[in-house]
C-alpha positions in Angstrom: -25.0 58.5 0.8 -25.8 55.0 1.5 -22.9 52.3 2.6 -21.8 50.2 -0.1 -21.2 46.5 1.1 -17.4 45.3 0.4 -18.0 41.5 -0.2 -14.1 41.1 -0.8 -13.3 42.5 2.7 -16.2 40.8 4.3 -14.3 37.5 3.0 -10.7 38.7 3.5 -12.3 39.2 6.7 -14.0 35.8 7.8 -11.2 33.8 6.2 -8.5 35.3 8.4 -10.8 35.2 11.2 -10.8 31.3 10.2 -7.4 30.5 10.0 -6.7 32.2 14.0 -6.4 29.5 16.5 -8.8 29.6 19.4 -7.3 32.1 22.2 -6.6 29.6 24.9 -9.4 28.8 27.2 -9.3 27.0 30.9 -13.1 26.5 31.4 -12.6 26.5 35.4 -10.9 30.3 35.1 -13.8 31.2 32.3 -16.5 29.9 34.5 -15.3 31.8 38.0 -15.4 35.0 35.5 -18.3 34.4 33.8 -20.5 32.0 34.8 -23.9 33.0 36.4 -26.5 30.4 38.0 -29.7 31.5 36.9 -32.7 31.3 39.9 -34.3 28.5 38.2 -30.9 26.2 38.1 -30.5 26.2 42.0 -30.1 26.8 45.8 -27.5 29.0 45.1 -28.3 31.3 42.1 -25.6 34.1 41.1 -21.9 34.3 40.3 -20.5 31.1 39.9 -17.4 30.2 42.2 -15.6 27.1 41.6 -14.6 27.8 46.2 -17.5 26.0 46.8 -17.3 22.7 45.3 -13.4 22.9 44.7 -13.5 19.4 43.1 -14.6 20.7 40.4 -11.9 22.5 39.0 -10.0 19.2 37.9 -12.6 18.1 35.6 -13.4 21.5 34.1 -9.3 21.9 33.4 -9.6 18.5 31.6 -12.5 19.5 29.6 -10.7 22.4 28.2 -9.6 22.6 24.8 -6.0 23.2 25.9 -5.6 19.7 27.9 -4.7 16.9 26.2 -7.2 14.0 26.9 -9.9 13.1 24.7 -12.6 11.8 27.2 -14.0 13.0 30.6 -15.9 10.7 32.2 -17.5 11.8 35.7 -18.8 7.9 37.9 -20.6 11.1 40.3 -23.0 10.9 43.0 -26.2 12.9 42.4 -26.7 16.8 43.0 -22.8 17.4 43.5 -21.1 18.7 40.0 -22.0 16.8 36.5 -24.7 19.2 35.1 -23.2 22.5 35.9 -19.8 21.5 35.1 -21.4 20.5 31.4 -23.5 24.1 32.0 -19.7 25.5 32.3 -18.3 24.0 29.5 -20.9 24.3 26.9 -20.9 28.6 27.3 -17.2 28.6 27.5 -16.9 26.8 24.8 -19.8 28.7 23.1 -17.8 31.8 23.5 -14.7 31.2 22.9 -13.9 27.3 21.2 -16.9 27.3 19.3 -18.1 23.9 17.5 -21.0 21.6 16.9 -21.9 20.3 20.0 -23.9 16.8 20.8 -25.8 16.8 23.5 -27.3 13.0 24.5 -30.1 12.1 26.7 -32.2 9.2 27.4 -35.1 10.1 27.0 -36.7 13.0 25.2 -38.3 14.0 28.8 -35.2 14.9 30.2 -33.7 15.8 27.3 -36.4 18.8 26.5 -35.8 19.6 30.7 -31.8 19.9 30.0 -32.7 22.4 27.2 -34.6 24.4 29.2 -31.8 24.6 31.6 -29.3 25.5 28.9 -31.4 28.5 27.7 -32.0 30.1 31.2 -28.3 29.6 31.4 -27.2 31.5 28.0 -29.7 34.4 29.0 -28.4 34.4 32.2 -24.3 34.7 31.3 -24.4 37.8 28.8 -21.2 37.2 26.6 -22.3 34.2 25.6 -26.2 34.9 24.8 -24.4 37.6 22.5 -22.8 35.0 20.4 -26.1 32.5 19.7 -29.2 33.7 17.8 -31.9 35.4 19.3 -35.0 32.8 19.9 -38.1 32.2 18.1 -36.4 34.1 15.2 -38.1 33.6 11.4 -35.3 30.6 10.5 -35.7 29.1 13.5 -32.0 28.9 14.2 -33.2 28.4 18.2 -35.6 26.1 19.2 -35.9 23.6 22.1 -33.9 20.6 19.9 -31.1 23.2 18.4 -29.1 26.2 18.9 -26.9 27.7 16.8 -24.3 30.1 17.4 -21.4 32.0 15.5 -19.4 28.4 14.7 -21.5 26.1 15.6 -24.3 24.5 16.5 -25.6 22.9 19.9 -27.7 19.8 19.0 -29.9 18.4 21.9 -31.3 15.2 21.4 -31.9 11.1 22.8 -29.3 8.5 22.6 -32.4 6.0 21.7 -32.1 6.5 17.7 -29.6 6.0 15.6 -30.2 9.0 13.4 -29.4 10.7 16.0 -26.1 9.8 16.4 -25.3 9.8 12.9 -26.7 13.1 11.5 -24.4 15.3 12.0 -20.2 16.0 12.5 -19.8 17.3 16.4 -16.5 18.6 17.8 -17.7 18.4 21.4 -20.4 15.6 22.8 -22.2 15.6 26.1 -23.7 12.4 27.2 -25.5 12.2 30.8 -27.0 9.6 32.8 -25.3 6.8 30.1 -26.8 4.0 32.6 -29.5 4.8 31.1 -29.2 4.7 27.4 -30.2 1.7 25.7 -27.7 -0.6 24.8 -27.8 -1.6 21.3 -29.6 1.5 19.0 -31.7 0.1 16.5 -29.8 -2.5 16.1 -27.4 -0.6 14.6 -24.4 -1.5 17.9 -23.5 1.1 21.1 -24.9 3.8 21.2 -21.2 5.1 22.9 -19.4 4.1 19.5 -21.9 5.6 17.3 -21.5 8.9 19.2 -17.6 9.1 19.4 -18.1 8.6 15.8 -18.8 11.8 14.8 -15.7 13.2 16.4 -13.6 11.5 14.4 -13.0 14.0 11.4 -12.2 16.6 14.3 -9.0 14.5 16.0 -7.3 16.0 19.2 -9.7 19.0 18.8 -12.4 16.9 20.2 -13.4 16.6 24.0 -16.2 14.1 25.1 -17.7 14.0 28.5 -19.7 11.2 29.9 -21.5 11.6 33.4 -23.7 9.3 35.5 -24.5 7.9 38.9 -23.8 4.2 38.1 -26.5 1.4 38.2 -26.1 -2.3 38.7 -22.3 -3.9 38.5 -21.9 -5.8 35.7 -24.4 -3.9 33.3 -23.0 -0.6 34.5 -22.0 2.0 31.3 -20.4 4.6 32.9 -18.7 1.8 35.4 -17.1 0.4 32.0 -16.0 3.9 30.6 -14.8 4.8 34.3 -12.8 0.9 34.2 -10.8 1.8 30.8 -9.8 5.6 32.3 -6.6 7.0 35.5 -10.0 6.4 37.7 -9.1 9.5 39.9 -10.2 9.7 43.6 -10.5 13.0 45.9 -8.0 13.1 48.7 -8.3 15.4 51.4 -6.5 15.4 54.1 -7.1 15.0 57.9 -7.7 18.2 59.9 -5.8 16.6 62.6 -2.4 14.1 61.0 -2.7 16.1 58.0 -2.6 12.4 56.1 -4.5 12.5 52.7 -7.1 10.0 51.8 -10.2 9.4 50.2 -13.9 9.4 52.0 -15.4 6.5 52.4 -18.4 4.9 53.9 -17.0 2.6 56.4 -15.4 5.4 58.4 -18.6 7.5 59.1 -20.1 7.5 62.4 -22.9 8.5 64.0 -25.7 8.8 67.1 -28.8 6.8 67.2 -31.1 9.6 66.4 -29.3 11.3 63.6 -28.3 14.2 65.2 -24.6 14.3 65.4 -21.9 12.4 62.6 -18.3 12.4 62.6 -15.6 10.7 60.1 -13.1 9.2 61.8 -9.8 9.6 60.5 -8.1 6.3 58.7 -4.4 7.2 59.8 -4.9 8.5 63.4 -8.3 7.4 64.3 -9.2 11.6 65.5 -12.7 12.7 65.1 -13.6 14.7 62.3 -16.6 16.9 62.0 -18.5 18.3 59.4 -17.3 21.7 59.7 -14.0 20.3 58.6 -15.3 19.9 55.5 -14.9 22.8 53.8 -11.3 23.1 54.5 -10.8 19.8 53.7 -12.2 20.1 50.6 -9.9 23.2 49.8 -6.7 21.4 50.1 -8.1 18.2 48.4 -6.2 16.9 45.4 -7.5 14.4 43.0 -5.4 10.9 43.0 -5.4 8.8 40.1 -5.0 4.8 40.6 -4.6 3.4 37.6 -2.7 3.8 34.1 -5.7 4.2 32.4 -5.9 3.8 28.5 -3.9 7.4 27.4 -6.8 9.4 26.5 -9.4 8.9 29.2 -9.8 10.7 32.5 -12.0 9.8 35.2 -13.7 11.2 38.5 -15.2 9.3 41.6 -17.1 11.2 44.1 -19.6 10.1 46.6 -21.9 12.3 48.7 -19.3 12.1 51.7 -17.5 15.3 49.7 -21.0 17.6 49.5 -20.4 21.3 50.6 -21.6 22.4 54.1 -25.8 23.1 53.8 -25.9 20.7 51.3 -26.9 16.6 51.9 -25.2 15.9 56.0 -23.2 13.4 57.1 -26.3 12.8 59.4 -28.8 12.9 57.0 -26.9 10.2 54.9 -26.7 8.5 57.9 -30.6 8.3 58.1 -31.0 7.1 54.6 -28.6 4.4 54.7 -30.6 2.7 57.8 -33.9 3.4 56.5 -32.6 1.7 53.3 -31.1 -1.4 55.4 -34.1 -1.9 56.9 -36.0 -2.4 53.3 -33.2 -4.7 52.3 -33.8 -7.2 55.5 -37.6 -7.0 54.7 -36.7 -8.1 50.9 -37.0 -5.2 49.0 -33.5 -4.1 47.7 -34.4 -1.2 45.7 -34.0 1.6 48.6 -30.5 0.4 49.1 -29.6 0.2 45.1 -31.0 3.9 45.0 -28.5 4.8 48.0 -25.2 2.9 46.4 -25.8 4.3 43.7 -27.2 7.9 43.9 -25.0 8.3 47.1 -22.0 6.6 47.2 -21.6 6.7 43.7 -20.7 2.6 43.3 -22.4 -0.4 41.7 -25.2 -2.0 43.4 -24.6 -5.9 43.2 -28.1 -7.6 43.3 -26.7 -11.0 42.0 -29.0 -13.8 43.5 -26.7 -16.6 41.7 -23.2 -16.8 40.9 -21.0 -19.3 40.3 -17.1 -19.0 40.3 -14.6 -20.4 37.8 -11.9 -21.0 39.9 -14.5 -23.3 41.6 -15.7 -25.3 38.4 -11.7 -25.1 37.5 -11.3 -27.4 41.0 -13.7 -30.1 39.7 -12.1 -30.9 36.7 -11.5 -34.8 36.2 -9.2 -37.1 34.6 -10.7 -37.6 31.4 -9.7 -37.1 27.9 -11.9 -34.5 25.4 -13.6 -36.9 23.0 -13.7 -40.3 25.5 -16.9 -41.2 26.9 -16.8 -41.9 30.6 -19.1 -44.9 31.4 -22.4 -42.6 32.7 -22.9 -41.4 29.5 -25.8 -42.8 27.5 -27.1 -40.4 25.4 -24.3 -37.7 23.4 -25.8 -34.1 22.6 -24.3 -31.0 20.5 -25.1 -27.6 20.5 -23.5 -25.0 17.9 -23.1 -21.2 18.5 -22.4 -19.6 15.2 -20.7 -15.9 14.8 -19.2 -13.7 12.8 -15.7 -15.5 12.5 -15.9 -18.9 13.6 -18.7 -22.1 14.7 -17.7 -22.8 18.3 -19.2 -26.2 19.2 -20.1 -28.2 22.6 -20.5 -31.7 23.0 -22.0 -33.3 26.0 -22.9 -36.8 27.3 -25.9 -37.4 29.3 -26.7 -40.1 32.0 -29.2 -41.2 34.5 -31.0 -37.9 35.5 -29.7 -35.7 33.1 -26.3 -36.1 34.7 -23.4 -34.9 32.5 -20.2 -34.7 31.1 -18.5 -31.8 28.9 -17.5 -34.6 26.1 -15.2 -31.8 23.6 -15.5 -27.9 22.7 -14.2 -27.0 19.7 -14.0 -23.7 17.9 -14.1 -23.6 13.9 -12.8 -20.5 12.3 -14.0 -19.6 8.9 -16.9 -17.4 7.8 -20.3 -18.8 8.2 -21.3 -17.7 5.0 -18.8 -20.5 3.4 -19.8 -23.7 2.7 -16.5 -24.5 3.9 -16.8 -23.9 6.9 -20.3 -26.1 7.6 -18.2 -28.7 6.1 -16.4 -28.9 8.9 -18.5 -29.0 11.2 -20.9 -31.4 9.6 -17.1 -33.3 9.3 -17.2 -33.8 13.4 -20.9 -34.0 13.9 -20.6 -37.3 12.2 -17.5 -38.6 13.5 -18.7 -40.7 16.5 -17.0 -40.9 20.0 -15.7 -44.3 21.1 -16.3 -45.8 24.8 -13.5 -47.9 26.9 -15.5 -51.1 25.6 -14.2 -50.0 22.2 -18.3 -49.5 21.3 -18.7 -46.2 18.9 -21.7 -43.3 19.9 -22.9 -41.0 17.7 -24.2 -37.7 18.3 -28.3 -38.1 18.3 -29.4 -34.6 18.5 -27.5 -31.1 17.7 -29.3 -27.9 18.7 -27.6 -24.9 16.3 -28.5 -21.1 17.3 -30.2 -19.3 14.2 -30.8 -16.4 16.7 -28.5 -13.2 16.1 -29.8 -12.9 12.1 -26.7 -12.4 10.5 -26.0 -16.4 9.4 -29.8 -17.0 10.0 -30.2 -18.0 6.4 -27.3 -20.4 6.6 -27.9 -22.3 9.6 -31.4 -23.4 8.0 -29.6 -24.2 5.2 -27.4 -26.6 7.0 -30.3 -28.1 9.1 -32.9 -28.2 6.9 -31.9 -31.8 5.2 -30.4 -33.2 8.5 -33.7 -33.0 10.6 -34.3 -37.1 10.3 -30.5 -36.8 12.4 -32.0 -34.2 15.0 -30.1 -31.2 13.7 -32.2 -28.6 14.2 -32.0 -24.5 14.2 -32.9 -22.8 17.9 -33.6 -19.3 18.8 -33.3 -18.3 22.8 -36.4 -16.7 24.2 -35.4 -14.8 27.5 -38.5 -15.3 29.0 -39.6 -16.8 32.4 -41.3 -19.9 32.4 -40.6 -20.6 29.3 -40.5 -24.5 28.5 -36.7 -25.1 27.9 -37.7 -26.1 24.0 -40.8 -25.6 22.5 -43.3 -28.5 21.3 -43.3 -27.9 18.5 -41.3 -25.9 15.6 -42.3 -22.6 13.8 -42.5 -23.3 10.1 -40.2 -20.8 8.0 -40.2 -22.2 4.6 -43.6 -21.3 2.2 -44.5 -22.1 -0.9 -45.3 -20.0 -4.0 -48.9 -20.1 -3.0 -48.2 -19.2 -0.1 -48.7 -21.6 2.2 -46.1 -22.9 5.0 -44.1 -26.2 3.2 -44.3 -29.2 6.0 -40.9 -30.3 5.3 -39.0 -27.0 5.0 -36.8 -24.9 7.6 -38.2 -25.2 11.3 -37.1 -22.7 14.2 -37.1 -24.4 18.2 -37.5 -21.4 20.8 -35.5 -22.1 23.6 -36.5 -21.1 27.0 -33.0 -20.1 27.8 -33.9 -18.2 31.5 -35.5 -21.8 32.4 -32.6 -23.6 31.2 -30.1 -21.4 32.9 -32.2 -21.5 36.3 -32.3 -25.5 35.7 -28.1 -25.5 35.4 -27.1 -23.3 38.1 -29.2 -24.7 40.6 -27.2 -28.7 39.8 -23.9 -26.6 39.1 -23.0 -27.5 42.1 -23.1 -30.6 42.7 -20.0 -32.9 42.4 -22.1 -36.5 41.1 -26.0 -37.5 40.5 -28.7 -36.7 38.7 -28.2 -33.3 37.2 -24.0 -32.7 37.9 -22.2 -31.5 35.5 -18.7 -33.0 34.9 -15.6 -31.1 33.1 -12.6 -32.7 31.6 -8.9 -31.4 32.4 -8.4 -30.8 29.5 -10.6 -27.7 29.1 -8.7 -24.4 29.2 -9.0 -21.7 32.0 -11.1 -19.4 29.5 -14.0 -22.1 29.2 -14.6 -22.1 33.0 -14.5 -17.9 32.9 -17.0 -18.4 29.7 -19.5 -20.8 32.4 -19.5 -18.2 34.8 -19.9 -14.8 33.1 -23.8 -14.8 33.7 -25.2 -14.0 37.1 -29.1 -13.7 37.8 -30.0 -10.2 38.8 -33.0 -8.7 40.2 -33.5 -5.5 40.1 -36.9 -3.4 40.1 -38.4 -1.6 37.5 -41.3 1.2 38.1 -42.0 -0.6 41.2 -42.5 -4.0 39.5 -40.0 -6.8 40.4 -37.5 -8.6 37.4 -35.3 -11.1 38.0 -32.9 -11.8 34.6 -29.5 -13.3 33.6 -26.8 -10.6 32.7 -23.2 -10.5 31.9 -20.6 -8.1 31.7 -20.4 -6.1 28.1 -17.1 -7.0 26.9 -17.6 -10.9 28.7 -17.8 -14.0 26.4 -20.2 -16.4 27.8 -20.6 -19.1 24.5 -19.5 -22.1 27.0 -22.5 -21.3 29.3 -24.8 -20.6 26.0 -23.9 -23.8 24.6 -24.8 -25.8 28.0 -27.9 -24.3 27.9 -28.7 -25.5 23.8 -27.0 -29.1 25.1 -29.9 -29.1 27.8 -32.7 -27.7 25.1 -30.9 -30.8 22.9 -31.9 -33.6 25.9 -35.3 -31.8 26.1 -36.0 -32.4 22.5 -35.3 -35.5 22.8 -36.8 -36.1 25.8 -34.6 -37.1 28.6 -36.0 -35.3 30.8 -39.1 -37.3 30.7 -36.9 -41.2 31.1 -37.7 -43.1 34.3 -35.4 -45.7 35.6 -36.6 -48.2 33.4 -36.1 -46.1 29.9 -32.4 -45.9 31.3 -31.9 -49.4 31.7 -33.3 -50.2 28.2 -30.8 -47.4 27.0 -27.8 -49.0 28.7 -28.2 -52.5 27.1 -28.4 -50.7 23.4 -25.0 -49.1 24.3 -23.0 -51.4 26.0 -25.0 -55.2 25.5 -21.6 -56.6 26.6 -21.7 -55.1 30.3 -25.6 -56.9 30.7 -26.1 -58.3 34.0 -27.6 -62.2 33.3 -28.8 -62.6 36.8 -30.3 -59.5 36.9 -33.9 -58.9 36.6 -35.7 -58.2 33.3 -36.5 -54.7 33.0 -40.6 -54.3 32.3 -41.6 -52.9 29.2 -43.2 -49.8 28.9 -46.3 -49.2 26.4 -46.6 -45.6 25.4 -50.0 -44.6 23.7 -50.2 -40.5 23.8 -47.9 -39.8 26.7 -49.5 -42.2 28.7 -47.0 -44.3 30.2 -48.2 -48.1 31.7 -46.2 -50.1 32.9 -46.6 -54.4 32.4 -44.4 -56.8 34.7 -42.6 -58.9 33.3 -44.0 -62.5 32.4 -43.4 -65.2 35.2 -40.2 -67.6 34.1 -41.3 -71.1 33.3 -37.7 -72.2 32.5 -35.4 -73.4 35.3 -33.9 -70.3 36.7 -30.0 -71.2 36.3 -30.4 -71.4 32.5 -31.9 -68.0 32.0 -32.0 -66.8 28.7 -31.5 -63.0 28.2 -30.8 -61.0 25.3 -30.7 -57.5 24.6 -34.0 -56.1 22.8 -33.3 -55.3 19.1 -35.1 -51.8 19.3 -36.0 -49.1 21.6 -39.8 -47.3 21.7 -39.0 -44.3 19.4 -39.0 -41.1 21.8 -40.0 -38.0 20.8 -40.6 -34.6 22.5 -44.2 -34.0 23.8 -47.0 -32.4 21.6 -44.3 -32.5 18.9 -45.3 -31.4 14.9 -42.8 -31.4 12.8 -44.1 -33.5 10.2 -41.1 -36.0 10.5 -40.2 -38.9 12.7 -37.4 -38.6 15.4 -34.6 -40.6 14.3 -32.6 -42.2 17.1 -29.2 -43.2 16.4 -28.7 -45.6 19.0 -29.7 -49.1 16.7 -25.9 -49.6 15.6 -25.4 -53.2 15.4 
């Protein structure tokens, strides 16, 4: 007699099976039973023991569903733990704390080779190739990309799309090698947020582990998610004192020709050998140094603490010097690859730094809003985001000296009128000199360049162009001309063709214009210093320093760019840079002596020297510049006549298109 199916027990069935918790699981007691390294997955293939690298028990313990943290996040020299301990936790979590599972790579490359060495690993560990679906079946439940199994379903994809991370709910994610992910995903923000987001609906229940060697510091992912966790060190202790502490590069030693290394001890100074090692690493306890934020744990390990047969003390020994002796020749790469893929730290390749507390020292007694006597020419530069206009004003002198005039921030939502109202309020307020003279502001550089308040920013500039307020965009680029010579044209006409007098976009050279300001940073007075009132706050000078020019080499080809921490503000040094692209645009860069003098007479005819010569003029005819001498005096030199000239030649940036004449605001009387 055939068997009659009971649908009512099958469901009685499943929905009991549904409401009984998960049996409790430690994956570092579920790997030493079940685990098995397959021959393709390493050196060592066969049962899995957890003896031989016994850090590794700490951070399978905290990936377990029954510890407490949310994230595990392993800062890891190569070749030591991170993949197999995610190999361990993926089947024992397979088999017995099943759930949709995320797994994150870089690029599709390495993510199709970690699939590969997740399926020899199921078929190699029996219990858990029971529990997912046999491959190459008709409804292609396992392919390369996707795996499901009885609960779940193990996703393997690239961090570089943001339909990946958004597809699909996932109790358990598993991103590796995070340096390496791109940092915003299709614009859509971090790629780290848009993951953890689909844990959300799963609370305490989910478990997230990060792992990389770290890259560069300052630009460093899994430095950042290491930065926010306990940041937990291994500790062994000394075969000789017995007195605990961490490896570290300093204290290794060894011979000439690489054939003998010893650690020596940072308590009693002993020798200790490598076949210490293993016993060391036995009684080793992991240390953390820090509060951490609550839910984050985090693991340090360099490739001091590999397992006897593995990378020697010696060999590391032979890489470091053959990397040293790259870095005295100029090439830096071999020793980034060896901080970083060996001891497990940042590799600092900053070329150019400049320190707050430094700039903080040069501040000078005067008032936001005054105008010290070297200023000549007053600039303004406007960052705009998502709460708030922060604003810049700066006074230029002979040489492109300068002097932080006022920074204000505006709060209020660009996309309020409001708000541009009060701005446009202190753009045409004017700044008084100690003679009592007024200055206006002559040119205003305002950055259209994130998209968000693009529209807004041209609306705001595009009837103010015959007062220099004009929209910028930064192009990090080398060599490109701090502002362009001419404008793009945005606005077009229902016939489609661009409209001379509507919205114009300035591309800003911002690598040239940060190389020109950190090179005078420095100096204290002349052509080129940069001056900061006392009154500034501490935050502004943090702000001007939070950039530092990095080189760093990519497939074999050198790059040299400015960077900044992620969570760093740097709008004080942005809005320097859109002061300088300001001068540029009006050409300040191009004055000689003699356009100088003319400016100083326009802005303070009181202060004119009598007895001093007359300055020549200068006839400009297409940026050729010709200078005539002054006519010979036929009156009696002690009753000189001098007067201030009424006008100045009308200066405007070379090659220049904009289909309107610069305005200079300087004719005030």
């Amino acid at each position: 007699m055939p068997a009659v199916y009971d649908g009512g027990l099958a469901y009685r069935t499943q929905y009991a099976a549904g409401l009984t918790p998960d049996q409790p699981l430690w994956i570092d007691v579920w790997s030493n039973e079940y685990m098995r390294i397959p021959p393709e997955n390493g050196a060592e293939p066969g049962k899995y023991s957890s003896d031989r690298t016994p850090y590794a028990e700490e951070v399978m313990k905290c990936l377990s569903p029954e510890h407490p943290c949310r994230r595990v996040v392993a800062k890891v020299a190569s070749q030591l733990m991170k993949t197999q301990v995610a190999l361990n936790w993926i089947c024992g979590s397979i088999h017995q704390a099943p759930g949709n599972m995320l797994v994150l790579l870089p690029s599709l490359s390495l993510a199709k080779r970690v699939s590969g060495r997740i399926d020899k690993t199921i078929n190699a560990v029996p219990v858990v190739n029971a529990c997912v679906a046999a491959p190459r079946s008709r409804d292609s439940r396992n392919t390369i990309d996707t795996k499901e199994f009885k609960g779940g379903t193990l996703y393997i994809t690239t961090a570089g799309s943001a339909a990946n991370l958004a597809e699909i709910p996932a109790r358990y994610i598993y991103g590796d090698e995070v340096d390496r992910w791109e940092l915003n995903v299709d614009k859509e923000g971090d790629p780290i947020e848009l993951a953890e987001a689909r844990t959300s609906t799963f609370g305490r229940n989910a478990k997230i582990y990060y792992t990389s060697s770290p890259t560069l510091e300052g630009s460093s992912r899994i430095d950042d998610l290491y930065t926010v966790s306990d940041q937990r060190h291994y500790y062994v202790p000394c075969p000789h004192c017995e007195h605990l502490q961490e490896l570290v590069w300093e204290n290794l030693r060894y011979d000439d020709d690489y054939r003998y290394a010893y650690y020596k001890c940072a308590e009693c100074d002993c020798v200790i050998e490598e076949h210490h090692k293993t016993a060391m690493l036995a009684a080793g306890k992991w240390i953390a140094s820090a509060p951490g934020d609550g839910k984050t744990v985090g693991f340090h390990l360099s490739t001091l603490y590999a397992p006897a047969g593995w990378t020697s003390w010696a060999e590391l020994g032979k890489q470091y010097d053959t990397a040293k002796v790259a870095l005295d020749r100029g090439d830096p790469e071999p020793m980034q690859v060896f901080y970083n893929t060996r001891l497990a730290k940042c590799w600092d390749m900053a070329q150019e730094r400049a320190h707050a507390d430094d700039l903080k020292k040069r501040a000078e007694k005067y008032s936001l809003r005054s105008v010290p006597d070297g200023v000549l020419v007053i600039t303004a530069a406007v960052d705009v985001q998502g709460n708030r206009l922060e604003l810049k004003l700066v006074g230029w002198g002979v040489g492109l000296e300068s002097w932080v005039l006022d920074y204000v921030v505006i709060s209020g939502d660009p996309a309020e009128k409001a708000t541009w109202d009060k701005l446009e309020e202190i753009l045409q307020t004017p700044l008084v000199r100690s003679s009592g003279r007024e200055m206006k502001i002559e040119a205003t550089c305002i950055d259209a360049g994130d998209g968000n308040s693009s529209e807004e920013v041209y609306t705001f500039t595009r009837p103010k162009r015959y007062r220099n307020v004009i929209a910028i965009k930064g192009a990090s680029r080398p060599n490109k001309p701090v502002i362009a010579t001419r404008p793009t044209k945005l606005d077009v006409s229902k016939r489609g063709k661009t409209m001379q007098r509507g919205a114009e976009l300035w591309i800003v050279g911002t690598d040239t214009a940060k190389d020109w300001i950190y090179n005078r940073i420095k100096f204290d007075s002349g052509p080129g210093a940069i001056h900061f009132s006392e009154d500034l706050s501490a935050d502004y000078y943090e702000q001007m320093t939070a950039e530092r020019k990095l080189t760093r080499y990519v497939k074999g080809f050198k790059r040299t760019e400015w960077v900044k921490a992620k969570a760093a503000r740097n709008e004080a040094w942005d809005l320097m840079v859109y002061n300088l692209a300001a001068a540029h645009f009006l050409g300040l860069h191009r004055w000689r002596e003699a356009d100088w003098e003319r400016k100083k007479l326009r802005v303070d005819p009181d202060q004119q020297d009598i007895f001093a010569p007359q300055v020549p003029q200068i006839v400009r005819d297409d940026d050729q510049e010709e200078e005539q001498p002054a006519k010979p005096q036929t009156r009696p030199r002690e009753s000189p006549k001098v007067s201030a000239p009424k006008s100045i030649p009308t200066q405007q940036n070379p090659g220049q298109e904009s289909g309107f004449v610069v305005y200079h605001s300087t004719d005030y009387d």
